[in-house]
Each structure stands twice: as structure tokens, then as C-alpha cells.
C-alpha positions in Angstrom: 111.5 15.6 80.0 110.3 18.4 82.1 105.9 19.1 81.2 104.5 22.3 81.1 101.2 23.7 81.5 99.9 26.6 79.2 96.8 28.6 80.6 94.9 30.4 78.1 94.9 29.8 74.2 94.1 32.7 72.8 96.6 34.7 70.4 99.6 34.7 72.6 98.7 31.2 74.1 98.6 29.5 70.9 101.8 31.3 69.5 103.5 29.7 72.5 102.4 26.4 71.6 103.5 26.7 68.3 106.8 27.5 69.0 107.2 24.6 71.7 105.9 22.3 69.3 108.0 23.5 66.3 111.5 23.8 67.7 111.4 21.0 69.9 115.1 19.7 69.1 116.0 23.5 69.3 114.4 24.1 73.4 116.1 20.8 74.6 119.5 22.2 73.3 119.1 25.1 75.2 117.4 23.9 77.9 118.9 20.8 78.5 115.7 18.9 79.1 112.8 18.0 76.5 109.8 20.8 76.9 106.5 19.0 76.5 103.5 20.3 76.9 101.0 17.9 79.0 98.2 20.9 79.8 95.9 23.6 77.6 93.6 25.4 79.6 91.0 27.2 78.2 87.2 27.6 79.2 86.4 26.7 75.3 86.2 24.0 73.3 89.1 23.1 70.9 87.2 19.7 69.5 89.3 20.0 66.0 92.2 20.9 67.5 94.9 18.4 66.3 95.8 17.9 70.0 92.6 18.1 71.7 93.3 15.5 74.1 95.8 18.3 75.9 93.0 20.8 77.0 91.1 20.7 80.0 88.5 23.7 81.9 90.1 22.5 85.1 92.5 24.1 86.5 93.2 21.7 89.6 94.6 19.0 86.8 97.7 20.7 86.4 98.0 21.8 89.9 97.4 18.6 91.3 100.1 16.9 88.8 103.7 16.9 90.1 104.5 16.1 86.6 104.1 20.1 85.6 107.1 21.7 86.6 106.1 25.0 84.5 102.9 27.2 84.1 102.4 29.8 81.1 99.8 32.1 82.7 99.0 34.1 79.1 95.0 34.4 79.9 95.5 38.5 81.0 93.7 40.2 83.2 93.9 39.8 87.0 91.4 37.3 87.7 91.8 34.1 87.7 95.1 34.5 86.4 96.0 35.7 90.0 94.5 33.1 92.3 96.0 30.3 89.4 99.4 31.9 89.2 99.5 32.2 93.0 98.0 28.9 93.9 100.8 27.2 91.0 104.2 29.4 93.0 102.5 27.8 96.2 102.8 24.3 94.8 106.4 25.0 93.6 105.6 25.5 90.2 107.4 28.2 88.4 105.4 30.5 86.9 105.8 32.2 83.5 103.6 35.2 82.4 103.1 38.1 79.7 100.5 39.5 81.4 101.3 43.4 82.5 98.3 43.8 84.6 99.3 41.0 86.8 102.9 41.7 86.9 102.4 45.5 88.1 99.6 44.4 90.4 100.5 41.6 92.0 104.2 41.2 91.0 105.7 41.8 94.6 103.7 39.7 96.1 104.2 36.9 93.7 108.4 37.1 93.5 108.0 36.8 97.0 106.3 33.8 96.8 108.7 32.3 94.1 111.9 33.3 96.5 110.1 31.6 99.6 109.4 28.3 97.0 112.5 28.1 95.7 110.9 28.4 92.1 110.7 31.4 89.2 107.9 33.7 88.6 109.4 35.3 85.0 107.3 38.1 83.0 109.6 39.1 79.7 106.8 39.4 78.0 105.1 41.6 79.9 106.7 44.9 79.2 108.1 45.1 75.5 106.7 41.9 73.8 109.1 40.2 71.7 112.0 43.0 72.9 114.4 41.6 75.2 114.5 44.1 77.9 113.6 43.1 81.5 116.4 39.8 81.5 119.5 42.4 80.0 118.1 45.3 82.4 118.8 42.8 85.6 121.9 41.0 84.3 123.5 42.3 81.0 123.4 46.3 83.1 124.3 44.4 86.6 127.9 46.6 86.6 125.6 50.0 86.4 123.5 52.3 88.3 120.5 52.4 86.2 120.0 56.5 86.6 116.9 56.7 83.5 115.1 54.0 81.8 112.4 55.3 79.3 110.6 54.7 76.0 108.1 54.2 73.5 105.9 51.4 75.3 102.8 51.2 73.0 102.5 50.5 69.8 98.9 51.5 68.9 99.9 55.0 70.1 103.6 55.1 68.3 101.2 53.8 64.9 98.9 56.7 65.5 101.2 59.6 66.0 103.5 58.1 63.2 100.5 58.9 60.5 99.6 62.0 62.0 103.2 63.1 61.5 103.7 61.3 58.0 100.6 62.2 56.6 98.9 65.0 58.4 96.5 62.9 59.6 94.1 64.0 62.7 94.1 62.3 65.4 90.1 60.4 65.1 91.8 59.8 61.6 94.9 57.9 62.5 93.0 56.0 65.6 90.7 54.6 63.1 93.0 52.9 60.5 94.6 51.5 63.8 91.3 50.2 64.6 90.5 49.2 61.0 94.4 47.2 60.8 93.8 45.8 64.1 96.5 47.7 65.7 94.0 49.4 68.5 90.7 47.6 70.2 87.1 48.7 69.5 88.1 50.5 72.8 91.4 51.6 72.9 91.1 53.7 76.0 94.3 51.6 77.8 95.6 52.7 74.8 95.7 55.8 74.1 95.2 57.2 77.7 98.6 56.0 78.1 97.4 53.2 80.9 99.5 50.0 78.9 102.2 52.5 78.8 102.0 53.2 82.6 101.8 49.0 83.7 104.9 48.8 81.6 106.8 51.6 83.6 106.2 50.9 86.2 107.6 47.8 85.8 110.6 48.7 84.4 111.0 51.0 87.3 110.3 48.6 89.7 113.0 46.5 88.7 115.9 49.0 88.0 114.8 50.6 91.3 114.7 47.7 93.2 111.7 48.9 95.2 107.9 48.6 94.1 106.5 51.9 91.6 102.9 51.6 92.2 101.3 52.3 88.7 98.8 53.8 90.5 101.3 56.6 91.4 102.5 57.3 87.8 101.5 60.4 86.8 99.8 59.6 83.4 98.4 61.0 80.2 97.1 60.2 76.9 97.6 61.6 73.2 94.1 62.3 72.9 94.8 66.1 73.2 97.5 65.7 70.2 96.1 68.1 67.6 97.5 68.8 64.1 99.2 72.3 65.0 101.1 70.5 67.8 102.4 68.3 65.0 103.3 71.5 62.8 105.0 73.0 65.9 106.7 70.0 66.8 108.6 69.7 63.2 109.1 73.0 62.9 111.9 72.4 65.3 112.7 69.5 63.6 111.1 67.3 66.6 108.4 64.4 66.7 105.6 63.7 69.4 106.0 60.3 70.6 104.1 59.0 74.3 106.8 57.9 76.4 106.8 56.1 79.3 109.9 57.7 81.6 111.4 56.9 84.9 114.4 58.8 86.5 116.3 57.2 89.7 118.3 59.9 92.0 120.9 58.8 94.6 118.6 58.9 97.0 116.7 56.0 96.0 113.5 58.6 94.8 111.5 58.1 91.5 110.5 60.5 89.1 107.8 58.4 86.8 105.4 59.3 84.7 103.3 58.4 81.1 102.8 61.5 79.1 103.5 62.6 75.3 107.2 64.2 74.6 108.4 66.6 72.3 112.2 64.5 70.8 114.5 65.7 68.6 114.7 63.8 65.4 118.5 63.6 66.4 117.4 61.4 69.4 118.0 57.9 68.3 113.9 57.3 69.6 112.6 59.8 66.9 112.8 57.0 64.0 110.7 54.5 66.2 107.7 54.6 63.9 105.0 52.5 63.5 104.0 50.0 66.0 107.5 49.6 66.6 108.3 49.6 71.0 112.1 51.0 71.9 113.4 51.0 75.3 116.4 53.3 76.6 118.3 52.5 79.0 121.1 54.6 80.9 123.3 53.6 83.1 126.0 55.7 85.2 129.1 53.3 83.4 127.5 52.2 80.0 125.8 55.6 79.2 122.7 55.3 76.9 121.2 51.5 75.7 118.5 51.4 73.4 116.7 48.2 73.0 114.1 47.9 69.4 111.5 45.8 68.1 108.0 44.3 67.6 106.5 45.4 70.9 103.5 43.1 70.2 101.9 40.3 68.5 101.5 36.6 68.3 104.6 35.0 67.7 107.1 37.8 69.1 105.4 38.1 72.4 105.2 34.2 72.4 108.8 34.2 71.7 109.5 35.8 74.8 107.6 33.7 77.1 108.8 30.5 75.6 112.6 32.4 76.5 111.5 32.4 79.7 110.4 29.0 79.5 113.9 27.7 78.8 115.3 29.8 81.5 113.1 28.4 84.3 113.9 24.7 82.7 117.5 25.6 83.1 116.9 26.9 86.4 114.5 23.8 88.2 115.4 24.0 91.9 117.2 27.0 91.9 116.6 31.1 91.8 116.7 33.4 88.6 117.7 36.8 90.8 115.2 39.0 89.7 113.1 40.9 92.6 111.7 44.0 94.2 110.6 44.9 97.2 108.0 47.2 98.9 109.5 50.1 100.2 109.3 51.4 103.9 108.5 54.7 103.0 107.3 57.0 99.7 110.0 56.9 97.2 107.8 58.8 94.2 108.9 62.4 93.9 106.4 64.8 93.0 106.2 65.1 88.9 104.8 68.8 89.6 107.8 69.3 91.2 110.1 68.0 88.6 111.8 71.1 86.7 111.5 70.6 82.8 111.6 71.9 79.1 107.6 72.0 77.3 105.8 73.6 74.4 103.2 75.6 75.0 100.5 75.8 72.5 98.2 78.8 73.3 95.9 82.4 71.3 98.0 84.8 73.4 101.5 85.1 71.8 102.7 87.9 74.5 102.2 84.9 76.9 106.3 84.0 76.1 107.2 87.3 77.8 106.3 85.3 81.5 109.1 82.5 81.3 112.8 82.9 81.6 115.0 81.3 78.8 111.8 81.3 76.5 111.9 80.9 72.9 108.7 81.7 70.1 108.5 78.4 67.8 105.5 79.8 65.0 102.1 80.2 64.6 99.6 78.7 62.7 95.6 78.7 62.5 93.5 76.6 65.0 90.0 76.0 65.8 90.4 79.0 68.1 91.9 81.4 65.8 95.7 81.7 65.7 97.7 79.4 67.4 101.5 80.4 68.7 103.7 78.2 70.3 106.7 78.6 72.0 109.7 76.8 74.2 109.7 77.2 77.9 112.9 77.6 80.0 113.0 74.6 82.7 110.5 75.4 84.4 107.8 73.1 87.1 104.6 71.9 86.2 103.1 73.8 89.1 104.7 76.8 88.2 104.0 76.3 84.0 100.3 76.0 85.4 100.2 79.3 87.4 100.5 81.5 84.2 98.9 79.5 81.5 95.2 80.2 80.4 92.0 77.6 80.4 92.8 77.4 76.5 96.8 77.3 76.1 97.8 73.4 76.5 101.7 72.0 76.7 103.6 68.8 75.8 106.8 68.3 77.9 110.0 68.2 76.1 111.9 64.6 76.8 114.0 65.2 79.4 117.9 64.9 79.5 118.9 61.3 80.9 
């Protein structure tokens, strides 16, 4: 019988418990041990819980027992659930976690740990929720270059753009039935500003990279700007706005990452994502394009993807799961104003087409400045987009070729 310790039971924390303690006979077969859960830590009371007995405010109890083999750090944030989860890898405890924050944070430091330990630090849940996408990235796509890995990361964001492109909602409109569904928090600004999207990433980048993406170097932006003419423009050419979170690797080991809203054509297999639906797609130089779907949050499929992990660091007492990154020795982020690339432009002056190469007029419609035209650069730099456009006129990048 192998105990477990879960720290925090909140939504996710009390999903996990649910599933340990309802498919029991169905963990051991896959584990090959009995999970048991001898630990709940929580600075709250749980006095009519039917289990009470399990939870305790200290956190020294389960790293003092030898007995807990496993910790599932689902409290979020970075502190404690830092100092626990590094203090747990120390003691040779593998280490099991949905929290983002941590992961693209601390995450180098702590597989370092785990390697030095000889014990798992494991974070499935940390990037798409109940999508199984970090574990196939580093085995299932282990014959492949990963060249692009991209997608729609958040689902408050994919909810609000899918009724403001369904039913002409504006965006305050669409934010608030998220908030009134509980889709998006009183404050949604990691959110909407595209900062969940950017933890996730860079992640995902750091992993089919193989060297550490910073978050903080992620070029990122929200859908706050998204107005109702963008979304006329947009299907006009029979395209959606989704916020995409998009890394591209070149042979020379550089990164090209960054959070930002994308024009896609509804005859990219991403454009049907609606809702609060995640996708991720994948690309690789032998398997060509990958698309992973599914509930990118919530109770019981974020859960399931811890307790996944659970089961794979049972199977894996004593021994390594490879999955790792390293810091780099040098700056591998290129420069996103750098990065050549298709937008719509959204401005009052339509003879402002005339000053890009390969341009093509979309429409016009009428704004809260007047008439609105947009049109379809040629590829074309940020940098150099910037140079000619006006304090009014406003883009949104097409989605790049993989």
C-alpha cells in the first residue's frame, strides 16, 4: 500500500480525493500498489467531513512520515506551495502538482531536485487540465522534432470570444455572463490579459525545447482590445479570433513565444474550439500536425489528471519519469518584433493599405470613430507594421504557418 498526502482541499483538491476514494480497485490495477490517502492539508476546518480524522494544519506531519511516498501540492499560488513542494522532493517524496504558477516559476529548480532525489516532480495538470498533453508531448512525440506547439490555453477567454462571435456580443457583455456562469473570477485580469495563457506556454515550450522559456520573456497580450468590428472583419474572411498561446523552435535551438489574439481560418481544425473548451497543437518534423481537445478546466477533469500522475509516480517509486529542462547558457528567445508575419489592421484611413506589399482590403464598417476599414498585411515585422500605423489604427496577428 503506498500513502499519499494531498495539500490543499479546495475544488481541485477535493476532486482528487474523490476519485482516489472512488476507483480504488481501478488505481491499484494500474498502479500496482493500493493508493491510500493518510494526509489532507488544509488551514480550515473540515469537522463534518466524513473523513475528518485525515486532515491536519501541519505540514511537518506528512513530511516527517516515511509512510507518504506521494504529495499532491493543488493549494496554487507560489507560496507555501513552494517551500512545501521543495522541502517534500528534499525528503524523497515525489511531488505531484496542477499548479501553473509554480511549475513556470520554480519548475527548473524543482526537476532538478527530483533528478538529484531519485523521485518525480509531475505537473499534467498544470497546462491543459483534464487534456492529456505534457506526458504524450515528452513520450508519445519522442521520434520528432517538436518544430511548433500552440493553442487555445484558456477557457474563460475561448468562452468570451465564442459569444462575441455567435452572438454579437461586446466584449464587457460576453466577460460578464462568464463571470455570472462562473467561468471567469470577480477579477479575471490573468484571464483575459492572457497571463494563464502565458504560464502555460511557456511550459509547453519549456519542455519541447528542452531549455527553460522564462514566462517573464513571453511577449503577451489580452483580448481586452477585441471589439465588435474586429469580429465582423474577422468572418468576413471566413476567420475566428481566438487568444492563442504559440511557441515556434528553429534549428538553432531559438524560441519564438508569445500570448496574443489570432486571426484562424475556420478551415483550421482550432477554429471549432468553442466554449471553454482548451486544444493544443502539436507539430512535429515526422508526425506533421497533433491536435489534442478537451475540458481545459474544472473539478473533476483537472483532478483526473493529477491522480494520472499519481499512478505514474506509484508505478515509478525509486526510479525517474524522463521529463526535464534545463536553464540555458545563453538567451535562446528571439525577438517577437523581429518575427515576420500576416495581421489585420483595423484603422479610419483606408489609403493606409497602399504602404504594405502583398496587401489586401477586407471591408469596412462603422466604429466609435467613424468608419472603420480593415485590411490584410503582406508578412511583414511587428517593428516595421508599427512604423506606418497611426495612434488609432490597431492589428491582430494572423496565426502563423506551423
Amino acid at each position: 500500500m503506498i500513502k499519499v498526502a494531498i495539500m490543499g482541499f479546495g475544488t481541485v483538491g477535493s476532486g482528487v480525493y474523490e476519485i482516489i476514494r472512488n476507483n480504488e480497485a481501478g488505481l491499484e490495477r494500474k498502479s500496482g500498489h493500493k493508493i491510500d490517502i493518510k494526509y489532507i492539508l488544509d488551514i480550515r476546518d473540515f469537522d463534518d467531513h466524513a473523513e475528518k480524522h485525515l486532515f491536519t494544519k501541519n505540514f511537518d506531519d506528512i513530511l516527517n512520515d516515511d509512510e507518504v511516498k506521494v504529495v499532491i501540492e493543488v493549494m496554487g499560488g507560489l507560496n507555501p506551495a513552494y517551500d512545501f513542494s521543495k522541502k517534500a522532493l528534499l525528503a524523497g517524496k515525489s511531488v505531484i502538482t496542477s499548479n501553473k504558477e509554480l511549475v513556470a516559476t520554480h519548475g527548473t529548480e524543482l526537476l532538478k531536485i527530483a533528478e538529484e532525489k531519485n523521485c518525480n516532480y509531475l505537473f499534467e495538470a498544470s497546462v491543459g487540465g483534464g487534456i492529456p498533453i505534457l506526458r504524450p508531448l515528452n513520450q508519445c512525440m519522442a521520434a520528432n522534432n517538436v518544430e511548433a506547439v500552440y493553442g487555445i490555453l484558456n477557457g474563460t477567454t475561448n468562452y468570451i470570444l465564442t459569444k462575441m462571435f455567435k452572438e454579437g456580443a461586446a466584449f464587457s457583455e460576453a466577460l460578464a455572463q462568464a463571470q455570472e456562469l462562473g467561468y471567469a473570477e470577480r477579477n479575471p485580469e490573468a484571464d483575459v490579459e492572457g497571463h494563464d495563457a502565458c504560464r502555460k506556454i511557456a511550459i509547453l515550450a519549456s519542455l519541447a525545447s528542452g531549455k527553460f522559456v522564462d514566462y517573464k520573456n513571453v511577449a503577451t497580450e489580452g483580448i481586452t482590445g477585441i471589439t465588435k468590428n474586429d469580429v465582423a472583419f474577422a468572418s468576413k474572411i471566413n476567420s475566428v479570433i481566438k487568444l492563442v498561446g504559440y511557441a515556434k523552435f528553429d534549428c538553432d535551438g531559438k524560441v519564438y513565444a508569445r500570448v496574443c489574439p489570432m486571426v484562424i481560418s475556420k478551415e483550421h481544425q482550432m477554429s471549432d474550439v468553442s466554449d471553454v473548451f482548451n486544444a493544443v497543437m502539436v507539430h512535429g518534423d515526422f508526425v506533421d500536425d497533433v491536435m489534442f481537445y478537451g475540458r481545459g478546466a474544472g473539478k473533476l477533469p483537472t483532478a483526473s489528471a493529477v491522480v494520472a500522475d499519481v499512478v505514474d509516480a506509484v508505478k515509478h517509486l525509486g526510479r525517474r519519469v524522463m521529463i526535464k529542462w534545463e536553464e540555458p547558457d545563453k538567451n535562446i528567445m528571439l525577438d517577437p518584433m523581429e518575427i515576420p508575419t500576416k495581421y489585420m489592421v483595423r484603422t479610419t484611413n483606408p489609403m493606409l493599405v497602399n504602404g504594405f506589399i502583398g496587401a489586401s482590403m477586407i471591408g469596412n464598417g462603422k466604429g466609435e470613430n467613424g468608419t472603420e476599414y480593415a485590411f490584410i498585411t503582406g508578412l511583414v515585422t511587428e517593428k516595421q507594421l508599427k512604423e506606418k500605423l497611426g495612434a488609432a489604427d490597431s492589428f491582430i496577428r494572423m496565426l502563423p504557418e506551423a
